[in-house]
Structures are given as structure tokens and as C-alpha cells.
N, C-alpha and C positions, 0 to 999 in steps of 0.2 A: 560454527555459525558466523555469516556475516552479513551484517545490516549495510546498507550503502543506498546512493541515490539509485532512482529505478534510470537504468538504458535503456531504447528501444530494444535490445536484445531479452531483456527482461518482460516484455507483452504479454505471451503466453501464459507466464504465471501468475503475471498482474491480472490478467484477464480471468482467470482459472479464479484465484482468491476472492477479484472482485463479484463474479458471477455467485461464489458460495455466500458472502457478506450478503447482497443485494436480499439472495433466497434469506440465509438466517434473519433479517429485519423484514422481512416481507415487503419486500420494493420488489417491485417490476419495471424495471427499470429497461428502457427502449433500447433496441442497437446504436441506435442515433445519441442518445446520452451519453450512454457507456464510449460511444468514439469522440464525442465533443469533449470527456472527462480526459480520455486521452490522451486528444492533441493539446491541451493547456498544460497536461503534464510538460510532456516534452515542447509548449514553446517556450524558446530561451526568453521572453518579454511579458512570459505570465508569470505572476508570484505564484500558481498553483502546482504543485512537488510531489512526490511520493518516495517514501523510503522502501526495499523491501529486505526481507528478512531471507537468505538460502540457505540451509542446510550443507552440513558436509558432503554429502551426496547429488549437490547441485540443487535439490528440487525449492521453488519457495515455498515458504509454510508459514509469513505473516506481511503485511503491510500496512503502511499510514498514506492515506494522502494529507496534503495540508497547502495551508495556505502561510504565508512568511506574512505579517504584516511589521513593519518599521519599529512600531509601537508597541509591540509587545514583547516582553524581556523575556517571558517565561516557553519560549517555543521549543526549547529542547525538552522538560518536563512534558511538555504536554505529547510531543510526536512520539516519546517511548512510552508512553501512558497505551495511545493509540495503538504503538506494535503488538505491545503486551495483550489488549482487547483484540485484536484481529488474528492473534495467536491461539487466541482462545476460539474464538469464534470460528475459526476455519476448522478446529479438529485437530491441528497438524498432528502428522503420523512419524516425526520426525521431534523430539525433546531438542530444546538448544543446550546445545552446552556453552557454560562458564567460558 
């Protein structure tokens, strides 16, 4: 398993995860949303991030978005809080390993 900042090369799975979260919380959530979430991901001048989670096998099976604020000490607790729940919540078909 490895966790890391999401690349654009990483989309498809951010996209695939985001699509299953949106359904499990019951969002209906726009094309137009889901690509303005996107692009903040990836601008270098947005504090808005995402980490994702890929399996040995390549596939991802968890993710956090977040946001970095200055003032808060406690942001690495909270964005594996976040993996952990979005691990859960997608199903993944893929256990991480240690």
C-alpha cells in the first residue's frame, strides 16, 4: 500500500472513489462540482489537497481531500482519520497491508 499526494495521473481513481463516497452519503453531486473539486485539487495556489491510497496491485481503494489551514496543528491526525473512513466507505476489495 501507498498513501501519497494525488497526480493528475491519479483521476480516474480519484474520480471512481469520489463517485462511490458522493453515492454512499447520498450527494448528487454535478459534473461541474466534481470538476471545480478537481481543479483546486491540482492548483498549485489552492490550499485544497487530496491524498490517495493504491494498493499493490496499482488500483486505489481509499482517499482524503482536505484543506491545509496555517492554524491547525492537528492535520495529519485528521487526513488518516479521513483515509481510514473513505476505506471503509468505498468497500475496497483490496486489504492494505502494514
Amino acid at each position: 500500500m501507498e498513501i501519497c499526494l494525488i497526480a493528475t495521473a491519479d483521476r480516474d481513481g480519484w474520480r471512481s472513489l469520489w463517485n462511490v463516497y458522493c453515492d454512499d452519503q447520498g450527494v448528487d453531486m454535478s459534473e461541474r462540482g466534481t470538476e471545480t473539486i478537481w481543479r483546486r485539487i491540482k492548483e498549485s495556489d489552492n490550499p485544497t489537497n487530496a491524498l490517495i491510497a493504491v494498493g499493490a496491485t496499482g488500483v486505489a481503494f481509499g482517499f482524503a481531500n482536505f484543506i491545509i489551514h496555517p492554524y491547525l496543528g492537528a492535520i495529519v491526525y485528521s487526513v488518516f482519520s479521513l483515509i481510514s473512513m473513505s476505506i471503509i466507505l468505498t468497500g475496497a476489495k483490496e486489504s492494505p497491508k502494514p
